[in-house]
C-alpha positions in Angstrom: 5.4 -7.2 26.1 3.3 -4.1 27.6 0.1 -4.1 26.2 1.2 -1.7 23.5 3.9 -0.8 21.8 3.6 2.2 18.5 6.1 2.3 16.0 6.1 5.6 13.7 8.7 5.7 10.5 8.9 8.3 8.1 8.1 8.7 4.2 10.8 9.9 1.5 11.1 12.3 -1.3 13.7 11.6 -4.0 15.6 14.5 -4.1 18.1 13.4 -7.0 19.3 9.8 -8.5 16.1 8.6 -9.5 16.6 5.5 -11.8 20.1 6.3 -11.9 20.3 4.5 -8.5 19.6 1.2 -10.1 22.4 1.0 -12.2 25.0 1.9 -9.6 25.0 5.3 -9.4 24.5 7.3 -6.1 21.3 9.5 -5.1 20.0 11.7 -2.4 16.8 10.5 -0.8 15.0 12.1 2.4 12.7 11.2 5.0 10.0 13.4 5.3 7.0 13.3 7.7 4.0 12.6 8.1 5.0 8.6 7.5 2.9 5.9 8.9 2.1 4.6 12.8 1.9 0.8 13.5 0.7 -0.5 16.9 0.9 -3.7 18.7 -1.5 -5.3 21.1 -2.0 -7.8 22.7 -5.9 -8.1 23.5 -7.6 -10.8 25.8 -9.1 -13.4 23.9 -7.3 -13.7 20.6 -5.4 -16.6 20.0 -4.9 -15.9 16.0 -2.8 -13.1 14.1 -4.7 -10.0 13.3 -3.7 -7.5 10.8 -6.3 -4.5 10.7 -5.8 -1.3 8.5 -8.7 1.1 9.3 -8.2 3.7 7.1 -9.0 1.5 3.9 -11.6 -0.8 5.8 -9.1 -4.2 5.3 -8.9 -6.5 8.5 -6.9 -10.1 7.9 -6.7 -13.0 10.7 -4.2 -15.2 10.2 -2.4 -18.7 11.0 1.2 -17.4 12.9 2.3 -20.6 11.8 1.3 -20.7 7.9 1.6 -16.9 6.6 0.0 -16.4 3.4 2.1 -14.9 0.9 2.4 -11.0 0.3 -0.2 -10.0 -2.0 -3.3 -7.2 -1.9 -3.1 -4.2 0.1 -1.8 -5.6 3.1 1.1 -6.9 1.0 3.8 -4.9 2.8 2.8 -6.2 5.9 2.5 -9.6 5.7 5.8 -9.3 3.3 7.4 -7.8 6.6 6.1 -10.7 9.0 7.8 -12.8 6.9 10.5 -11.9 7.5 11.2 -13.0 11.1 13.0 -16.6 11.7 10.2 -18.7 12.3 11.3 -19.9 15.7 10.9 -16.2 16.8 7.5 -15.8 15.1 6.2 -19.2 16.5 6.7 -17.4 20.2 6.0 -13.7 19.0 2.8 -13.9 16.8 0.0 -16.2 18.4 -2.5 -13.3 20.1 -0.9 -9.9 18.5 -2.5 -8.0 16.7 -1.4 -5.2 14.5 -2.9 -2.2 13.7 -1.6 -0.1 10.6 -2.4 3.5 9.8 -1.0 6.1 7.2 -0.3 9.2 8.6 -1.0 10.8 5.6 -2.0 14.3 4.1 -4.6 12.2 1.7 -5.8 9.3 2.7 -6.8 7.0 0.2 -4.6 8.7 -2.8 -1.5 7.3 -3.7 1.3 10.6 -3.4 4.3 9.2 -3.9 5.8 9.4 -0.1 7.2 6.4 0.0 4.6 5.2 2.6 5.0 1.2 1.7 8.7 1.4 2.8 7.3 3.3 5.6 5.2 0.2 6.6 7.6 -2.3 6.0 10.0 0.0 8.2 7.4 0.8 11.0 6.2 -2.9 11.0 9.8 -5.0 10.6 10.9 -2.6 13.5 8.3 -3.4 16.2 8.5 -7.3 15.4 12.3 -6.7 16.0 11.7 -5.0 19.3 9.2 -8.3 20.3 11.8 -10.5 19.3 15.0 -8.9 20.9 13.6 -6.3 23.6 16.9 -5.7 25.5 18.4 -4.6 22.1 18.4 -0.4 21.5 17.1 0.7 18.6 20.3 2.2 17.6 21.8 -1.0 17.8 19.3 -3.0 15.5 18.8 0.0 12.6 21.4 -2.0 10.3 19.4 -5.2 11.0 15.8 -3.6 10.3 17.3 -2.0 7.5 17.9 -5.4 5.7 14.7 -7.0 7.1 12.9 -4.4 5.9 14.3 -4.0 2.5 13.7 -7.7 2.0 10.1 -7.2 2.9 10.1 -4.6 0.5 11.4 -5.9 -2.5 9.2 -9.4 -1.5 6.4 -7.3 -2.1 7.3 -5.5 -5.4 8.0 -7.9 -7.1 11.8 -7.1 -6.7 11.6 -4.0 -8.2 13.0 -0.7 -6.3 16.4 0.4 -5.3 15.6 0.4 -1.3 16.4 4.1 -1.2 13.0 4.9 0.5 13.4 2.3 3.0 16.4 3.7 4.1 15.3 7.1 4.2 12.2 5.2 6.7 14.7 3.5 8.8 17.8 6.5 9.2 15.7 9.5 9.0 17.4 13.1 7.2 18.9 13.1 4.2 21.0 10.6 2.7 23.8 9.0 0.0 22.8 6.0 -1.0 24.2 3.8 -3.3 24.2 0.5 -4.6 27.6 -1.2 -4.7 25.9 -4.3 -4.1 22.4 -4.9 -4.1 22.2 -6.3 -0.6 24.6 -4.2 0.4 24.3 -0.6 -0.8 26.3 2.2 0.7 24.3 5.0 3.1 25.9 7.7 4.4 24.0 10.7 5.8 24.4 14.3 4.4 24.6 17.3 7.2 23.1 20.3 5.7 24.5 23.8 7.0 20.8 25.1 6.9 17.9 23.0 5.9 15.8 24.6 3.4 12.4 24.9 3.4 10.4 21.9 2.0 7.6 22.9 -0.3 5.5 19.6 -2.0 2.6 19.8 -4.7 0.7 16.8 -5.6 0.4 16.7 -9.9 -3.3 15.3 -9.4 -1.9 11.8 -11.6 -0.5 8.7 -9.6 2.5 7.2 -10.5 2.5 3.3 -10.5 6.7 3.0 -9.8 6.8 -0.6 -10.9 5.7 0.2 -14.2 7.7 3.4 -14.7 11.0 1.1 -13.7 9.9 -1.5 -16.3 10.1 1.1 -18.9 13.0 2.5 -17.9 14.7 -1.2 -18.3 13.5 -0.6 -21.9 14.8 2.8 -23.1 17.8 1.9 -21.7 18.4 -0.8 -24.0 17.5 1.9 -26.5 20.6 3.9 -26.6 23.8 3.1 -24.4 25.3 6.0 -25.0 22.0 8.0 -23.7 22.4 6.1 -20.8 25.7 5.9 -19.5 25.9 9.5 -20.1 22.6 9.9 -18.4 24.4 7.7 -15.4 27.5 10.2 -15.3 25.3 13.4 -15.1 22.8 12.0 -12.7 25.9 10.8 -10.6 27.6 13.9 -10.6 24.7 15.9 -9.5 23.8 14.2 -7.0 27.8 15.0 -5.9 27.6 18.8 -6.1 24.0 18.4 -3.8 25.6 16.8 -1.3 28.3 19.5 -1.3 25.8 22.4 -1.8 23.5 21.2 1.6 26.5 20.5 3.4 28.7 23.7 2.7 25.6 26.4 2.2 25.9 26.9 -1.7 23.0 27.1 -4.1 21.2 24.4 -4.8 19.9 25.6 -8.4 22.7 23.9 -10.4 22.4 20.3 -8.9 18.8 20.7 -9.3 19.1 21.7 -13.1 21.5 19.4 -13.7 19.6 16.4 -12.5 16.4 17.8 -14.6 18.4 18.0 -17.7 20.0 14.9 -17.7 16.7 12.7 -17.4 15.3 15.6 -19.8 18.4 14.3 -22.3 17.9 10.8 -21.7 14.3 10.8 -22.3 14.5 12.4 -25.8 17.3 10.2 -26.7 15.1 6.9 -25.9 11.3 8.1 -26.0 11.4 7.3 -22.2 8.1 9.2 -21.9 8.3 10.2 -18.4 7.5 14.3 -18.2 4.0 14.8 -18.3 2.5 18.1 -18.6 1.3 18.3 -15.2 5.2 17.9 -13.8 6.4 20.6 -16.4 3.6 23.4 -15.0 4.4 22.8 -11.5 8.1 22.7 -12.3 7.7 25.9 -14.6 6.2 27.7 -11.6 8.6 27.3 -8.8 11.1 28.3 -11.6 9.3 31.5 -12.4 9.3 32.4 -8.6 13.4 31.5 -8.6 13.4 28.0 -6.8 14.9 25.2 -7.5 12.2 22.1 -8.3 11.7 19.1 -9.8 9.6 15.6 -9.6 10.0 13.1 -6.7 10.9 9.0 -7.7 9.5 7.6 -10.5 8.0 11.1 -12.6 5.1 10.3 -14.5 2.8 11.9 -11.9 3.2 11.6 -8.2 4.7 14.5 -6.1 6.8 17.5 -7.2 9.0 19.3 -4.5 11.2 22.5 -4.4 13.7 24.1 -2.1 13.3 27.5 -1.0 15.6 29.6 0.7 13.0 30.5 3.7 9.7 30.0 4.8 8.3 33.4 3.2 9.7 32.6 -0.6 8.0 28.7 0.4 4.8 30.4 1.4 5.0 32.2 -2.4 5.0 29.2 -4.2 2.5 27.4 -2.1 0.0 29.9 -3.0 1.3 29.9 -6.9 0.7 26.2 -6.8 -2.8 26.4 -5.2 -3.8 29.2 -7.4 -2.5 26.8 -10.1 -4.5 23.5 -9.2 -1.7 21.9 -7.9 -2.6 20.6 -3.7 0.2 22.1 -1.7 1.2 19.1 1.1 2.0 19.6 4.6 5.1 17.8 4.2 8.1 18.2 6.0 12.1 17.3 6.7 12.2 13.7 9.2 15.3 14.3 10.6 15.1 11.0 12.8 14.5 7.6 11.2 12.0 4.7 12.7 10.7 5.1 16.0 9.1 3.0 18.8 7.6 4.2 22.5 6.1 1.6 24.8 2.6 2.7 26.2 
């Protein structure tokens, strides 16, 4: 190994198929930056494992040998490192050390960007590259992909489609969809023009665990609700796809998304549109754009798509003027990276 070697992997925005996703229907997810930057040394005179995230002051040194087991902030990390087979970690992880940054607009808050896939992403990557350096990148996405999303779902407790760690890995904008769930279909959507990306933080974070826990529950309230919540969401996401890759309007995949969750949760109670999302949303509509929450609702980010960058600058400014952050947040069009140093 060189002395260095940085890995950078994007966040993600849902765009449509939140919840949906887990019960088998597609969504559209993409990988927006800034993401996160991981870097691994190799400094004289360390023999043990060293994990260090600067930003939020947390430092581990560990046994390679006996890993503890994911838990605290470092949880997506150490869920990641566990991942390798252990003869490959017994020669890769005595003296490294691993330094993990967020790349993010707020440091500290909790936005909604998808940033622990983008760990486990940025992190499972690099120990790849240490444990097959011949192999290209290209080459071992498919087999980050799965190390990743196991780290991923280690560390949640299981919970989680793995959309947002493929948006980390691929990059752009994607169909994803969960046939199986180790084995869930991706396929990348090719936009005719790429619209411009505006994103608001609601002020309120969204803890995604909890928000999937209670959807579980109202959607044991009503079946009907649901599976007709499934075959809206699901066709939605279709006519997006089509709309970004044949230049049509993306109002009416948009709205149809909105009202179908907007259904669903008045059918079952499932509490999810807080007043915060509604204003932003209410805005961008006012101004003619298409918007609407990101992931779980209940706080986090809300995005729209506007047709160019003046009409974008518009509703940044209505948002401001509104209370509502604007976020220099942009289309990834490339997935996980690494460069040797």
């Amino acid at each position: 190994m060189k002395p260095q070697l940085t890995v950078t992997a994007p966040g993600k925005l849902f765009l449509l198929g939140e919840y949906a996703v887990l019960d088998g229907a597609p969504a559209a997810v993409a990988a927006v930056s800034p993401g996160v930057e991981v870097r691994f040394e190799r400094p004289n005179g360390i023999a043990g494992l060293h994990l260090i995230a600067p930003q939020i002051g947390e430092r581990l040194e560990l046994c390679p040998t006996a890993l503890p087991e994911p838990a605290g902030p470092l949880r997506f990390v150490l869920a990641s490192l566990r991942q390798i087979p252990t003869e490959q970690a017994r020669k890769i992880l005595p003296g490294l050390r691993i330094v993990a940054q967020a790349r993010c607009p707020r440091i500290g808050e909790k936005l909604g960007l998808g940033l622990s896939a983008a760990f486990c992403a940025a992190v499972t990557a690099g120990l790849y590259s240490l444990c097959h350096p011949s192999v290209a990148l290209e080459q071992a996405r498919p087999t980050v992909f799965q190390w990743a999303l196991s780290a991923h779902r280690m560390a949640q407790g299981g919970a989680g489609s793995g959309a947002d760690v493929a948006a980390s890995v691929y990059g752009g904008i994607l169909w994803y969809e969960l046939e199986t769930p180790d084995e869930p279909v991706i396929r990348p959507v090719h936009p005719v023009t790429w619209p411009t990306l505006v994103v608001a933080w609601t002020g309120v974070p969204a803890d995604t665990t909890d928000w999937i826990l209670r959807y579980r529950l109202a959607s044991r309230v009503c079946p009907p609700a649901h599976a007709c919540f499934l075959d809206y969401s699901a066709s939605a996401v279709r006519d997006l796809a089509y709309a970004l890759e044949h230049g049509r309007s993306l109002h009416h995949p948009v709205g149809c998304a909105t009202h179908a969750l907007r259904h669903f949760a008045q059918r079952t109670g499932f509490a999810v549109f807080r007043h915060e999302i509604e204003e932003a949303i209410a805005i961008a509509r006012d101004l003619g754009l298409p918007a609407k929450w990101s992931g779980a609702g209940g706080g986090d980010c809300v995005f729209a798509l506007a047709p160019n960058e003046s009409a974008g600058n518009k509703l940044r400014a209505a948002w401001e003027d509104a209370g509502f952050p604007t976020l220099d947040v942009n289309w990834a069009r490339e997935g996980v990276a690494y460069a040797e140093t």
